[in-house]
C-alpha positions, 0 to 999 in steps of 0.5 A, a space after each residue: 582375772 583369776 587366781 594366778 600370781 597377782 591373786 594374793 595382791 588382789 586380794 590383800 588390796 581388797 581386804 585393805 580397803 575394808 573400812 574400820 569397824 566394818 566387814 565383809 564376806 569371803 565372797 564379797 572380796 572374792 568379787 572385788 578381787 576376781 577370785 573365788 571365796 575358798 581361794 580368799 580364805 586360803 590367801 588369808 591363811 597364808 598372808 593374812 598378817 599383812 591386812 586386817 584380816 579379822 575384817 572378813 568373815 563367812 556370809 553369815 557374820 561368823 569368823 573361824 578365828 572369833 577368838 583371835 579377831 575379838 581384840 581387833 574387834 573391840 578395838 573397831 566397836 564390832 559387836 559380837 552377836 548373841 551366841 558368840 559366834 561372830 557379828 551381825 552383817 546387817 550391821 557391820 557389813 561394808 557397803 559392797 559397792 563402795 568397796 569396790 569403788 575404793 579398791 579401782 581406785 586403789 588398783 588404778 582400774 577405774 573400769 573394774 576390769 581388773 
């Protein structure tokens, strides 16, 4: 897959599929989408106002942009952890699977193929 044109699409789709009131990593969409973490994080910054971007966060729960993502947050029931620093993935964590169960589907790539 990589990270050629159709790796904004990609992205953007996968981070589209992630539940209300859930999260998932950099990496975890990295995964559904074929490409690595820094390059969803790049793609957030540049596209990000076209999904719910304030769903993703590093593998630790921690969101770089907390303070822009907490409406969002309070409005999804996404607690903020002890420390402020973001949310607890054990929580909130979307299931990875079911994920990229939604985005084949989604993508049309039932194979996971891309």
């Amino acid at each position: 897959m990589g990270s050629g044109p159709g790796a904004v699409d990609r992205v953007l789709l996968a981070v589209a599929m992630i539940p209300a009131g859930r999260v998932a990593s950099y990496g975890d969409i990295g995964r559904v989408a074929g490409v690595g973490p820094r390059r969803v994080g790049s793609i957030l910054r540049e596209h990000g106002d076209e999904v719910p971007w304030w769903r993703v966060l590093s593998a630790s729960g921690e969101s770089p942009v907390l303070d822009a993502a907490r409406p969002h947050w309070d409005a999804e029931g996404i607690a903020v952890r002890r420390g402020g620093l973001g949310c607890r993935m054990s929580v909130y964590r979307a299931d990875p699977h079911q994920l990229a169960a939604d985005y084949a589907e989604a993508s049309g790539d039932r194979d996971g193929l891309g």
